[in-house]
C-alpha positions as CSV (number, residue, x, y, z in Angstrom):
1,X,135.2,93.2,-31.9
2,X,132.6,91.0,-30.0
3,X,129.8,89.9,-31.7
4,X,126.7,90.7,-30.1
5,X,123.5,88.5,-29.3
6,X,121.5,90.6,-31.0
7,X,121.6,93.3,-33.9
8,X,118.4,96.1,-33.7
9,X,117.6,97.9,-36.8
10,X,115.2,100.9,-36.7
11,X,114.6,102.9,-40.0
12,X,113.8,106.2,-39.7
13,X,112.6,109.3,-41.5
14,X,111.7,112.4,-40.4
15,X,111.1,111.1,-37.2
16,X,112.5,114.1,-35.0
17,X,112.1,113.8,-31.2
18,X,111.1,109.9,-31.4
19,X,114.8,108.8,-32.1
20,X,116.1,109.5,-28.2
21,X,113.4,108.2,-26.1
22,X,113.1,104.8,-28.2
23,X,116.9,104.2,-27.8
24,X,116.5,105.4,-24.2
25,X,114.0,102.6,-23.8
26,X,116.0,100.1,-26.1
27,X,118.9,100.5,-23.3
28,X,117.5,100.4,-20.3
29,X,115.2,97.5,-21.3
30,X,118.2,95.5,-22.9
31,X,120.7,95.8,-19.9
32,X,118.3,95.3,-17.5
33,X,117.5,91.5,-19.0
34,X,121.4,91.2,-19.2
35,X,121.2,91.0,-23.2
36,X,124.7,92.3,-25.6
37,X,123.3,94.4,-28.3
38,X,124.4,97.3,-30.8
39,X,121.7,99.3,-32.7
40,X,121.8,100.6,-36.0
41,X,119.7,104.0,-36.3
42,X,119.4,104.1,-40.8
43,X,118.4,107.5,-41.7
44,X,116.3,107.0,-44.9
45,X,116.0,110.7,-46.5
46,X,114.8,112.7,-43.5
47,X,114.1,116.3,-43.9
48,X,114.2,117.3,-40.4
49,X,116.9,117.0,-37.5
50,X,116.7,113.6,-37.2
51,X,119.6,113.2,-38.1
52,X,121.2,115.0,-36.0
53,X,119.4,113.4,-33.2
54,X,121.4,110.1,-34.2
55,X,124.4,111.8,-34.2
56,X,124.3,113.1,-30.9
57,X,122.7,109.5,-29.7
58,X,125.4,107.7,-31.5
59,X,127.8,109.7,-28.5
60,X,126.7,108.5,-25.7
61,X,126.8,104.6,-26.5
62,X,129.4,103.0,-28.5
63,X,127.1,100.3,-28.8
64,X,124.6,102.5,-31.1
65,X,125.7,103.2,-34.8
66,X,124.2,105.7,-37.5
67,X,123.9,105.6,-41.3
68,X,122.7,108.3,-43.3
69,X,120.5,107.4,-46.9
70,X,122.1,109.6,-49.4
71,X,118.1,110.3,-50.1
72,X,114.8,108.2,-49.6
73,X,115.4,104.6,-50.7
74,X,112.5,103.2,-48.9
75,X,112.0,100.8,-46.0
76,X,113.7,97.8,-47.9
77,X,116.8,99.5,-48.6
78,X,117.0,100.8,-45.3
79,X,116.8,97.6,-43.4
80,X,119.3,96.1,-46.1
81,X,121.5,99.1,-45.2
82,X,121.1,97.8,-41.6
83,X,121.3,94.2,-41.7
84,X,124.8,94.6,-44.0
85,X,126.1,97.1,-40.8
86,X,125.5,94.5,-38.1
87,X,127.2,91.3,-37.2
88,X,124.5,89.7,-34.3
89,X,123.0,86.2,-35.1
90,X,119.7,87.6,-33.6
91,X,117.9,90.7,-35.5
92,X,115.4,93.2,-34.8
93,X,113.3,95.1,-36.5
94,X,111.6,97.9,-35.2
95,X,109.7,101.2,-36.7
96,X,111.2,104.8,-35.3
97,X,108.0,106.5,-34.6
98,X,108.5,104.7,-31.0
99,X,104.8,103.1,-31.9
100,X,106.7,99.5,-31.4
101,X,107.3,98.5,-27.3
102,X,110.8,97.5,-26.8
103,X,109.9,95.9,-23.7
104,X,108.5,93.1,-26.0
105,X,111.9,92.6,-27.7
106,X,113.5,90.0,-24.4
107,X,110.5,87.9,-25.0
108,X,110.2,87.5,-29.1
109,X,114.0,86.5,-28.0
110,X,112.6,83.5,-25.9
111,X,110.4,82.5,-28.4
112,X,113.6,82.5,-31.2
113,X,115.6,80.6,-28.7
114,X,112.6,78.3,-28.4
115,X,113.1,77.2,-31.8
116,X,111.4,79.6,-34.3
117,X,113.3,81.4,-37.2
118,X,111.3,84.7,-37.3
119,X,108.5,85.7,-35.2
120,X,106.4,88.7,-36.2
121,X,104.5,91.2,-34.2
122,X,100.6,91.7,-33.8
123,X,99.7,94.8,-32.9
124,X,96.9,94.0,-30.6
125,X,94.9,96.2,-29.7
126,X,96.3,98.6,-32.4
127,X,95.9,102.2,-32.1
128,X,95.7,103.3,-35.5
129,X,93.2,105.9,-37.3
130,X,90.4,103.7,-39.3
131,X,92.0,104.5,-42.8
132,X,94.9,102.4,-41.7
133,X,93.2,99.7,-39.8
134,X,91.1,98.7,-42.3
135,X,93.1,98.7,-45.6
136,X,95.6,96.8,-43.4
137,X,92.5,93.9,-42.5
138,X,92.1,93.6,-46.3
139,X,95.7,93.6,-47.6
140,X,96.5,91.3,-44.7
141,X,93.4,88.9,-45.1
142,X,94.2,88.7,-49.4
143,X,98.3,88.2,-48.7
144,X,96.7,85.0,-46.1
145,X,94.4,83.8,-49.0
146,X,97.6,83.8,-51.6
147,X,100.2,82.7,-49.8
148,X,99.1,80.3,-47.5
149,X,100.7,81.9,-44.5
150,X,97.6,83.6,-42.4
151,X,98.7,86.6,-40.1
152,X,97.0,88.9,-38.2
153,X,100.0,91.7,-39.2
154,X,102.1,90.8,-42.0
155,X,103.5,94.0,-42.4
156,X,104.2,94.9,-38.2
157,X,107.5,96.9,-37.8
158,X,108.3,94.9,-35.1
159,X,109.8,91.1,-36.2
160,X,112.6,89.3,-34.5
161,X,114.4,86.7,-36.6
162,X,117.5,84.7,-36.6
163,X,120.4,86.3,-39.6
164,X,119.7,83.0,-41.6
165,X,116.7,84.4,-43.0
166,X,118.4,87.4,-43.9
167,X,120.8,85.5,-45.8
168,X,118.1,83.9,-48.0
169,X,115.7,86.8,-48.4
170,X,116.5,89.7,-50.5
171,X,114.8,92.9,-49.8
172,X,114.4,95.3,-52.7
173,X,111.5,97.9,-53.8
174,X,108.8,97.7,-50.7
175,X,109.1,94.0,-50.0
176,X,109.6,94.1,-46.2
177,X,105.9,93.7,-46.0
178,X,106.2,90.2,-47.2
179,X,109.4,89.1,-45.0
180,X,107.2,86.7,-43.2
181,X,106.0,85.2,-46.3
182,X,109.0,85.0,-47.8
183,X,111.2,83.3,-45.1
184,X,108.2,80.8,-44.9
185,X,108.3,80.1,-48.7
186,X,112.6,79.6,-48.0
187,X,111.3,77.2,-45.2
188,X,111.9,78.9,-42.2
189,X,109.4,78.2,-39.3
190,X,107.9,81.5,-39.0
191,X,105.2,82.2,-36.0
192,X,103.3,85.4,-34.2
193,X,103.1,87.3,-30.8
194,X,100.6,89.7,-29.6
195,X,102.5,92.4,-29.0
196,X,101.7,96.0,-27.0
197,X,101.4,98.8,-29.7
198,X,101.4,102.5,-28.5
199,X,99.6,105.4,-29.8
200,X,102.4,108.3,-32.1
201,X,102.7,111.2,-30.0
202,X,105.4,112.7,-31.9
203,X,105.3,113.6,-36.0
204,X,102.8,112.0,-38.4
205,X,101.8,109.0,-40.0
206,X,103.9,108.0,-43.5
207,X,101.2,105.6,-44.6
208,X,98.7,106.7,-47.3
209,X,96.6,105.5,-50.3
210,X,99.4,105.2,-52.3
211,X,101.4,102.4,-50.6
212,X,98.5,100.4,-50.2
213,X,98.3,100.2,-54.0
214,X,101.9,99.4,-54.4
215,X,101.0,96.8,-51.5
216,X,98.6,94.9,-53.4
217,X,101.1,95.1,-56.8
218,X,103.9,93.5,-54.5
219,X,101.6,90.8,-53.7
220,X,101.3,89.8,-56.8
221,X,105.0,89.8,-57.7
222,X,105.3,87.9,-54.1
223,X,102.5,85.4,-54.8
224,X,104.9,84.9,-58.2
225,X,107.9,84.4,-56.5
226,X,106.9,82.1,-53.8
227,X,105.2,79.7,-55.8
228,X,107.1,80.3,-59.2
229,X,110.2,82.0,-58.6
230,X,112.3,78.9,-60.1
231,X,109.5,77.9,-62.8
232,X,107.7,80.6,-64.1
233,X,107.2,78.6,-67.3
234,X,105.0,76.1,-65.2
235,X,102.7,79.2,-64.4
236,X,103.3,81.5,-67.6
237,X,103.1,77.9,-70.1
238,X,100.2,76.5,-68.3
239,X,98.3,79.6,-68.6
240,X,99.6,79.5,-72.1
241,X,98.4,76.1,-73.4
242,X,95.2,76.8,-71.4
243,X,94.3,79.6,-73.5
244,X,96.1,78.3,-76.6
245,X,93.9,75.3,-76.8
246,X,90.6,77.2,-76.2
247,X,91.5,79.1,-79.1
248,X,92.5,76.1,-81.0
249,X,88.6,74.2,-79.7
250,X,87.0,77.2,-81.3
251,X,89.0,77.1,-84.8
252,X,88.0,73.2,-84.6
253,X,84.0,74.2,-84.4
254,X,84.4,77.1,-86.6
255,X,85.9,74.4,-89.1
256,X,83.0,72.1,-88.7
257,X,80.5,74.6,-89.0
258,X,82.2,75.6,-92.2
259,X,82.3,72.4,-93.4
260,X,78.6,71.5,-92.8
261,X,77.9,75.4,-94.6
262,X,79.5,74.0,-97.5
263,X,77.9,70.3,-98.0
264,X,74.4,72.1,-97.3
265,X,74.1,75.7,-98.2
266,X,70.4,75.8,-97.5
267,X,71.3,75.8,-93.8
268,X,72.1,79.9,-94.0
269,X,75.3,79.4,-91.7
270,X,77.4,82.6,-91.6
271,X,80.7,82.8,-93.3
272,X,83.7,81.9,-91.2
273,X,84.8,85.8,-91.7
274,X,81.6,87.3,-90.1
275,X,81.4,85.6,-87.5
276,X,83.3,87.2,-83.7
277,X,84.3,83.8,-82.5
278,X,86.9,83.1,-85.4
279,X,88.8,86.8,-84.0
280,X,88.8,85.6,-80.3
281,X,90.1,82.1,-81.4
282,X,92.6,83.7,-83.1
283,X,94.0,85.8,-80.7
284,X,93.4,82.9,-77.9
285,X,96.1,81.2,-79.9
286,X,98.5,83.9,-81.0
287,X,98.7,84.9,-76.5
288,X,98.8,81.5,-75.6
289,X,101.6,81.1,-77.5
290,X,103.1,84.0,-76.6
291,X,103.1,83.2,-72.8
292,X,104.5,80.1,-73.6
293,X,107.4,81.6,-75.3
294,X,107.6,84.3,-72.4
295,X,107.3,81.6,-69.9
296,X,110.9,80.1,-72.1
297,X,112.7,83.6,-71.6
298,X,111.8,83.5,-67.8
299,X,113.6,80.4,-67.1
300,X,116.5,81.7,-69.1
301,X,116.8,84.4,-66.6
302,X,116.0,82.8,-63.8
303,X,119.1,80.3,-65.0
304,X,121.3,83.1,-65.9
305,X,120.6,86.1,-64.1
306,X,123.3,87.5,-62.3
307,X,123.4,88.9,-58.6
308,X,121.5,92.6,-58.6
309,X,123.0,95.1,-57.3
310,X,122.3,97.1,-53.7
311,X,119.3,99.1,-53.4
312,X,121.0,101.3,-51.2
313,X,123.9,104.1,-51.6
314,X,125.2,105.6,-48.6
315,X,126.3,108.9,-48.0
316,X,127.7,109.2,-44.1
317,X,128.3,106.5,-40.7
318,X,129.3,107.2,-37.8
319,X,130.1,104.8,-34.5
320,X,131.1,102.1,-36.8
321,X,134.4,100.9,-37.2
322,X,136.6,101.4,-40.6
323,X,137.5,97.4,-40.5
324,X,134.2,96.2,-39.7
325,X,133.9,92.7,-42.0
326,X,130.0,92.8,-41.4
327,X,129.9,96.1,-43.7
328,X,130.2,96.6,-47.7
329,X,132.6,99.8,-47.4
330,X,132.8,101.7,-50.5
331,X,136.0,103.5,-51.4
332,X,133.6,106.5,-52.7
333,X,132.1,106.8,-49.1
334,X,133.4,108.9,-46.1
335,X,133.2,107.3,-43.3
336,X,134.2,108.7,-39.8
337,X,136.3,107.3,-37.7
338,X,135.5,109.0,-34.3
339,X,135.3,107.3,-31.3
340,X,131.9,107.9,-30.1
């Protein structure tokens, strides 16, 4: 089977009526520019018929594919799910809400071809309700300010990218926001395009309070990774002897203090067990230590861990071929084998 020039991967869930027009769009704007694709619908737990809507899409291309979640995995796990189900050099990333203009797909193309590993969408102007426009501003402006890598949309749906950086960057848990950050921290040369959002006209909005909480918690495990992913004992040790010797500075001038109590009593200084200063010391020393020691048993693991396993399990394909190399096919799935 030919390997296409570029592999599209749109998660979706619950995202009934969206699902044809966007591949409709995909198509025509694809053949038109005279570009070999395939597209890889994932359906991510959906509780409508979208599902079914990639079933009956899947029929009337053989170039489009389907995979069904065996329930919601998450984004991550669904454009792993995809990436593992597609064999083009080039990939695509875009959301199935139909938000995300395909027409802008030929030219982030160019721009890889120009010599960049990843470009990433910026929704610009976005047209987005307030209490997703401005939690976005701040998680993006705080991901800039500890990373080093300053976007205007970190986390846009839209990215094109060459496989490579698939092949270095592990998604797991919800950290396709950071893809950009993390290709850059593997090297990649990673840059941005305005690109034409669109108003949802169809369904409703997944986003609320909730994974921008989780957003800011991943930052922190990203900010870890990029900067200490192979030493975590020169962050976890440093801030170990740090606090360890503040602790051990205050058990020094608790000392002298008891020292001068004792060669001149007259002087009314406190005993060393009433005074606050001799607790904090002591537990300055006992965490520094600690993170020292925690900082060891990170580097063990980082030296020893073995490879994790898929964050996906998958229950159903369709349109994709039994012998296909670029897939992990499990014995325990059915797959079908229907010429679409």
């Amino acid at each position: 089977m030919a390997i296409p020039y570029v592999s599209l991967i749109v998660p979706v869930r619950s995202e009934e009526g969206n699902i044809i027009p966007l591949c409709g769009e995909i198509k025509a704007t694809l053949d038109h520019a005279g570009i070999e694709w395939e597209l890889a619908l994932i359906d991510d737990g959906s509780t409508d018929r979208s599902w079914q809507e990639i079933r009956e899409v899947v029929t009337t291309d053989s170039r489009i594919r389907g995979l069904r979640l065996r329930c919601g995995f998450g984004k991550s796990a669904a454009l792993s799910a995809g990436i593992e189900a597609t064999s083009g050099e080039r990939i695509v990333t875009l959301d199935g809400d139909g938000q995300d203009d395909p027409a802008e797909i030929p030219k982030m193309l160019s721009e890889i071809d120009r010599g960049a590993d990843l470009v990433n969408g910026w929704k610009t102007p976005r047209l987005d309700p307030w209490h997703k426009t401005w939690p976005s501003l701040v998680f993006n402006s705080m991901v800039g300010w500890l990373t080093g890598l300053k976007l205007h949309d970190h986390n846009c749906g839209l990215k094109a990218c060459r496989r490579d950086v698939f092949r270095e960057v592990r998604l797991y848990g919800d950290m396709h926001r950071f893809i950009p950050v993390l290709a850059a921290a593997r090297g990649f040369r990673v840059v941005e395009m305005p690109v034409h959002h669109r108003p949802r006209v169809r369904g409703r909005s997944k986003y609320g309070a909730g994974r921008f909480l989780r957003g800011m918690l991943d930052l922190i495990t990203v900010s870890m990774l990029t900067s200490y992913r192979h030493r975590p004992q020169h962050l976890l040790g440093a801030a170990g002897l740090v606090i360890a010797g503040l602790g051990m500075v205050g058990m020094t001038w608790l000392s002298c203090m008891w020292l001068v109590g004792q060669i001149d009593p007259s002087l009314g200084i406190l005993p060393l067990h009433q005074r606050p200063a001799l607790s904090f010391s002591i537990a300055a020393i006992v965490v520094g230590v600690q993170l020292v020691s925690l900082g060891l048993v990170a580097e063990l693991f980082t030296a020893t861990s073995p490879r994790q396993l898929d964050t996906f399990s998958i229950t159903e394909r369709v349109g994709m071929p039994v012998d296909c190399e670029a897939i992990h096919v499990s014995s325990s799935i059915p797959v079908s084998t229907k010429s679409p």
